[in-house]
C-alpha positions in Angstrom: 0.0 0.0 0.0 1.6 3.3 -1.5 -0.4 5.7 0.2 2.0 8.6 -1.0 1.9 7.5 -4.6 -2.5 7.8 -4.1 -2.1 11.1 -3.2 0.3 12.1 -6.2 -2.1 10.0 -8.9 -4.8 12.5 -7.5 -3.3 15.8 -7.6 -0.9 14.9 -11.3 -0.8 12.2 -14.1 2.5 11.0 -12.5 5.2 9.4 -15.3 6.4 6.2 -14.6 8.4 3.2 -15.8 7.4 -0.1 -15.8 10.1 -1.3 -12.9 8.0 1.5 -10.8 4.4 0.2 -12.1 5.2 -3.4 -11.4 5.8 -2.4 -7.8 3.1 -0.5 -7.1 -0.5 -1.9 -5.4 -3.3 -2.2 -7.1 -5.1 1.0 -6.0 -2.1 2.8 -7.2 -2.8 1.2 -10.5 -6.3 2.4 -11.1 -5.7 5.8 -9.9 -2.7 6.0 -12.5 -4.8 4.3 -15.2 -7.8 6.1 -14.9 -6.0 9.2 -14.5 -7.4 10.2 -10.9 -6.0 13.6 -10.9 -9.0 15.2 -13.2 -11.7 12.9 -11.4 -12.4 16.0 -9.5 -14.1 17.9 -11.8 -16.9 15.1 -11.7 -16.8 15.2 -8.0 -17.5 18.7 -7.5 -20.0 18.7 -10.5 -21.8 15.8 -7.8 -21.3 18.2 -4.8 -22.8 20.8 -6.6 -26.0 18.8 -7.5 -25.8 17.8 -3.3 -25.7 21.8 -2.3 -28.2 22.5 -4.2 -30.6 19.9 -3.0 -29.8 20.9 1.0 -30.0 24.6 0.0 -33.9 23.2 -1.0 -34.3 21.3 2.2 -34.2 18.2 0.1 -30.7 16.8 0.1 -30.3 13.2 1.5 -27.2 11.5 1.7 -27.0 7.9 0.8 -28.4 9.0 -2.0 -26.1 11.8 -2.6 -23.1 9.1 -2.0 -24.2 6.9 -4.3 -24.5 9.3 -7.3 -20.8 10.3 -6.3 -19.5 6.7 -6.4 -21.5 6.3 -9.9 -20.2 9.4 -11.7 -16.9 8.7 -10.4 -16.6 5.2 -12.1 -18.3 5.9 -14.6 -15.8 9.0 -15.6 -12.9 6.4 -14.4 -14.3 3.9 -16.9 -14.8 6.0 -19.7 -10.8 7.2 -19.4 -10.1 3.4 -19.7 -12.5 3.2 -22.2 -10.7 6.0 -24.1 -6.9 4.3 -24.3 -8.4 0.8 -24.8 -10.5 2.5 -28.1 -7.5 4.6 -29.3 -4.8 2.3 -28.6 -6.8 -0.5 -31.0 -7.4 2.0 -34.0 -3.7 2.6 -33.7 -4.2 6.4 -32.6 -1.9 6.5 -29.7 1.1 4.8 -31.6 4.1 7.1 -32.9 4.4 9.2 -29.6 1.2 10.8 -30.1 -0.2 13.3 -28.0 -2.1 11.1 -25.0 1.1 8.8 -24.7 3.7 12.0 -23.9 1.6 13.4 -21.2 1.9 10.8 -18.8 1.4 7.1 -19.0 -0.6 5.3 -21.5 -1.0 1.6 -19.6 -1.4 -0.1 -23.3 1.3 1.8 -25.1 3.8 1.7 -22.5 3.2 -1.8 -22.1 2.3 -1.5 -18.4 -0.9 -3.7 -18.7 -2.3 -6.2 -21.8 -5.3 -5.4 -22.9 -7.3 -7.9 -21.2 -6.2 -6.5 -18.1 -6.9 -2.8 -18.8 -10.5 -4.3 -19.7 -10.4 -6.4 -16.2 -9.7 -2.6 -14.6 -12.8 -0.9 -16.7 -14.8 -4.0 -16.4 -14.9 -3.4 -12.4 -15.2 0.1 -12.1 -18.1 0.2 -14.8 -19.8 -2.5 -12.9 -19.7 -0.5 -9.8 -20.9 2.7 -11.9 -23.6 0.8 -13.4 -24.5 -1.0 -9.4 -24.9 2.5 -8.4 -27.0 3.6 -10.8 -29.3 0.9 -10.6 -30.2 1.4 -6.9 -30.9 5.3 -8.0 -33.2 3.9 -10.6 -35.0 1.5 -8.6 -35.1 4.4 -5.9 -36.3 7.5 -8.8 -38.2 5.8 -11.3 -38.1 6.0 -14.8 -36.6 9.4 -15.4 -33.4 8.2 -13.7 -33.4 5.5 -16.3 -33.1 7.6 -19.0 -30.3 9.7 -17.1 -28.4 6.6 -16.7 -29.0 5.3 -20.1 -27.4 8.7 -21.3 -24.6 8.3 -19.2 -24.0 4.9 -20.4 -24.1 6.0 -24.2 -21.6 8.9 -23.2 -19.2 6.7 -21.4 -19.2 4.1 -24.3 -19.7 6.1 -27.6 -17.6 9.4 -26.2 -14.5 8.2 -27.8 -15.8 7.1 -30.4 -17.4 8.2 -32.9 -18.7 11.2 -31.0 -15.2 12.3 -30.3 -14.3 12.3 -33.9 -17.4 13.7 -35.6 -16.9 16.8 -33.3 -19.8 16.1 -31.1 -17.0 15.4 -28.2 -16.9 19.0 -26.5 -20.5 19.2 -26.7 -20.6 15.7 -25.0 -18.8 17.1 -22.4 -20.9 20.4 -21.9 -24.1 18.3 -21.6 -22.5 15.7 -19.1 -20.8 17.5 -16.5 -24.1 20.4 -17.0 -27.6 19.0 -16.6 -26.6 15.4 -17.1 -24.5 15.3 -14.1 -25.5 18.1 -11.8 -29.2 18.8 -13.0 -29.8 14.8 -13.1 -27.8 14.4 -9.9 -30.3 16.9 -8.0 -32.9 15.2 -9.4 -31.8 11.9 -8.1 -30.8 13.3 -4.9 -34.1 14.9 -4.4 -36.8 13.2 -6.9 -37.7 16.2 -8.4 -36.5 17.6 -12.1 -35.6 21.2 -12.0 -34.4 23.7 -15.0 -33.4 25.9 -13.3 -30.5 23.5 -12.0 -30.0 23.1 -15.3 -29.0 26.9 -15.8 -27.1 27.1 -12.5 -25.1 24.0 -14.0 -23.8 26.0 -16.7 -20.8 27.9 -14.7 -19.2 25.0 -13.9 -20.1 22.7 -17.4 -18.5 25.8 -19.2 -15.0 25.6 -17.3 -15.2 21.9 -17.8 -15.9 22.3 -21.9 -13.0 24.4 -21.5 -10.7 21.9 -20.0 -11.6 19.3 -22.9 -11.6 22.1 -25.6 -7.7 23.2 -24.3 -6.9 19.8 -24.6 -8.2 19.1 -28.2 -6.2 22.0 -29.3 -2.7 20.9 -27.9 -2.9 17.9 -30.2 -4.5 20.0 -33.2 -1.8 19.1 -35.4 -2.1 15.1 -34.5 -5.8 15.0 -34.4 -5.9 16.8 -38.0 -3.1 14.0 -39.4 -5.5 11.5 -38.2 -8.8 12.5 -38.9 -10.2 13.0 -35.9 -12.5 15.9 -36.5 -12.8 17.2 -32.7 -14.1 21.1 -32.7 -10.5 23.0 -32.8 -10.0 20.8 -36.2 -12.9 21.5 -37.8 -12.8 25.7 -36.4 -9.1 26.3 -36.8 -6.5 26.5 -34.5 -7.0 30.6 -33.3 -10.4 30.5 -33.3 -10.6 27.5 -30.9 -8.2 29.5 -28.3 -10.7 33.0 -28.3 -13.3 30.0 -28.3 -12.3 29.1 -24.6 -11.2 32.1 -23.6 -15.1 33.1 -24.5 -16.6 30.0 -22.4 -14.2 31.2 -19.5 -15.9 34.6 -19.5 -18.9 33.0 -19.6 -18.6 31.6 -16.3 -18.7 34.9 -14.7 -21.0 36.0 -17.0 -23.7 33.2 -16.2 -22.5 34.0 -12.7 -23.7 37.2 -12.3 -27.0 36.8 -14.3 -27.7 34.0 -11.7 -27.6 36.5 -8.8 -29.1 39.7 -10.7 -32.1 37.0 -11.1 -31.8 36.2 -7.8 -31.8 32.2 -8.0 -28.2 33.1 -6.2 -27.3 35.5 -3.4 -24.5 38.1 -4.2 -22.3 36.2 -2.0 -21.6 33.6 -4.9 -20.0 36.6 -6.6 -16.8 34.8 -4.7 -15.8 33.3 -7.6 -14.9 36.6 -8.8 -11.7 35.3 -7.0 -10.4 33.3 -9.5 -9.8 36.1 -12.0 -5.8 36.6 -11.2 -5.8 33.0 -12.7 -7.9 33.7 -15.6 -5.4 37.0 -16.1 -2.7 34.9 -15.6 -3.3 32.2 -18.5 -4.8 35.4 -20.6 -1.8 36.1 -22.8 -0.8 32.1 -23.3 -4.6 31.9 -25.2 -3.6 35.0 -27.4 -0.3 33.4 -29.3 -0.3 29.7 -30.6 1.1 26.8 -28.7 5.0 27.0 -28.5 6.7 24.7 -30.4 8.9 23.4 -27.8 8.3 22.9 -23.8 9.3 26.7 -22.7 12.6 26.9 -20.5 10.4 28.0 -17.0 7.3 25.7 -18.0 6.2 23.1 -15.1 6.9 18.7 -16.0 2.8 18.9 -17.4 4.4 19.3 -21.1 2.8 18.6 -24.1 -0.1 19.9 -21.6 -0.1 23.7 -22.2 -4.0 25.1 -22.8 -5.2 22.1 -21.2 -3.1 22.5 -18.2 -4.0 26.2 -18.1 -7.7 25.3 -18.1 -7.5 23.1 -15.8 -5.7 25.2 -13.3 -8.6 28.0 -14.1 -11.3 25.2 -14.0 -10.2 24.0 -10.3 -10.1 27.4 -8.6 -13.3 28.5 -10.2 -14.5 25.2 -9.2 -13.5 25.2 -5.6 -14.7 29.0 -5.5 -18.2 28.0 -6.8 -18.6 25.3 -4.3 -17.6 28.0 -1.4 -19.9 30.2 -3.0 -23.1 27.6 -3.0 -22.2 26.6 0.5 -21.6 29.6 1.7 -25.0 30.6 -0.3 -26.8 27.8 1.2 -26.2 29.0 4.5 -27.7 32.0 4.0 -30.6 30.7 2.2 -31.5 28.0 5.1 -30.3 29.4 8.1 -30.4 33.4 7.9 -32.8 34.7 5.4 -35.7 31.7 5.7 
């Protein structure tokens, strides 16, 4: 048991060889595999749905745990999923993009296929056991929120990824699919205006996905893989996120001029030093080469800066909600 390597899977996608990987533990293993480290935006798209449901009096927590545990695996699955599909078609040979960044279990030879399916096999069964005690729990709506979560986690890759429906996958999954269906699971009632409050946090999320997709412009392109940024061009996909990141604050503040929010969720206000900070890297094209004073995240550059953005708007807008929920239940009931 490697607790110190648990805790490094889930803050970076650590690099390591296959002496390392063969003495790790298994938990060590998945978190690597699945990439642990961006699980969190799918945990705090969860905790928003669970804020929102207490700030309504309605929150419950088994039920609350359980959608955690099932959007959790199912994201883990679906990043299994995604090397198992592209290793097959032969997209991640020839040092492309997803096998630079950190390690690729199939490409780097640190599992066989049967035992990366083993790993996806288990944590999609434990998605799908969650989901099923929602359903029997919500009824037939939840169905049809877990059937949609199903056809994301197995189709995302492909084709949806490559007919440039991917980023608008995402948008719709980590917005009213995960936090608008998660209050509704949580609290057995279907809301839209969850649906709108979603959109902050989908946005940042899109972001993260759409930063990604344009670091490996250049590949995807070679190999026909039509994400958004291939089809859009390059520069436009940059002022494309940088237009999604201003629509977080944007949605933001309509939120609380509407009143659904209390001005207090204006905290997330807090994370524009970061937004300034990855500004000027959006304006120019991706460097050719790792910069001299650039962190070990490299070929990572928009994504990383998205990311970065993403997590302290993220944290921020969960501060804000509870903080928001507090005053809503507590002091101004």
């Amino acid at each position: 048991m490697n607790v110190g390597m648990w805790r490094k899977a889930l803050q970076v996608i650590p690099r390591i060889s296959k002496d390392e990987w063969d003495h790790l533990d298994v938990i060590s293993k998945w978190l690597i595999s699945t990439r642990a480290a961006v699980l969190i935006m799918t945990f705090i798209s969860g905790a928003i749905a669970g804020i929102l449901a207490f700030q309504n009096g309605k929150f419950n927590f088994w039920y609350w745990l359980l959608l955690e545990v099932g959007l959790i695996m199912a994201h883990a699955t679906n990043n299994l999923l995604n090397d198992y599909t592209d290793y097959v078609r032969g997209v991640d040979k020839d040092n492309y993009y997803r096998a630079q960044y950190g390690p690729q279990p199939l490409v780097h030879g640190l599992m066989n296929k049967k035992q990366l399916l083993t790993y996806a096999g288990v944590t999609g069964l434990i998605a799908l056991a969650a989901g099923a005690v929602l359903v029997v729990m919500r009824g037939p709506l939840a169905l049809g929120l877990l059937a949609a979560g199903v056809f994301f986690v197995l189709f995302y890759t492909y084709p949806l990824k490559y007919i440039a429906l991917g980023e608008i996958s995402v948008l719709i999954v980590w917005g009213p699919l995960m936090i608008a269906g998660g209050y509704f699971v949580i609290t057995g009632q279907w809301d839209w205006l969850i649906v709108i409050a979603s959109l902050p946090y989908a946005l940042g999320v899109t972001g993260v996905i759409f930063g990604k997709h344009i670091d490996k412009y250049e590949m995807d392109k070679a190999r026909g893989i039509h994400t958004l940024p291939v089809l859009l061009g390059e520069k436009a996909s940059r002022y494309i996120v940088l237009g999604m990141l201003v629509l977080q604050y944007l949605s933001v503040v309509y939120l609380v001029v509407t009143r659904f929010f209390t001005p207090v969720m204006l905290i997330v206000f807090f994370s524009v030093p970061v937004f300034l900070q990855f500004l000027p890297m959006f304006r120019q094209p991706k460097p050719s080469e790792k910069p001299a004073d650039y962190p070990d995240v490299w070929p990572n550059y928009f994504v990383a800066a998205a990311f970065v953005h993403n997590r302290r708007f993220g944290l921020l807008y969960l501060l804000g909600l509870i903080l928001n929920a507090i005053l809503v239940v507590f002091i101004l009931k």
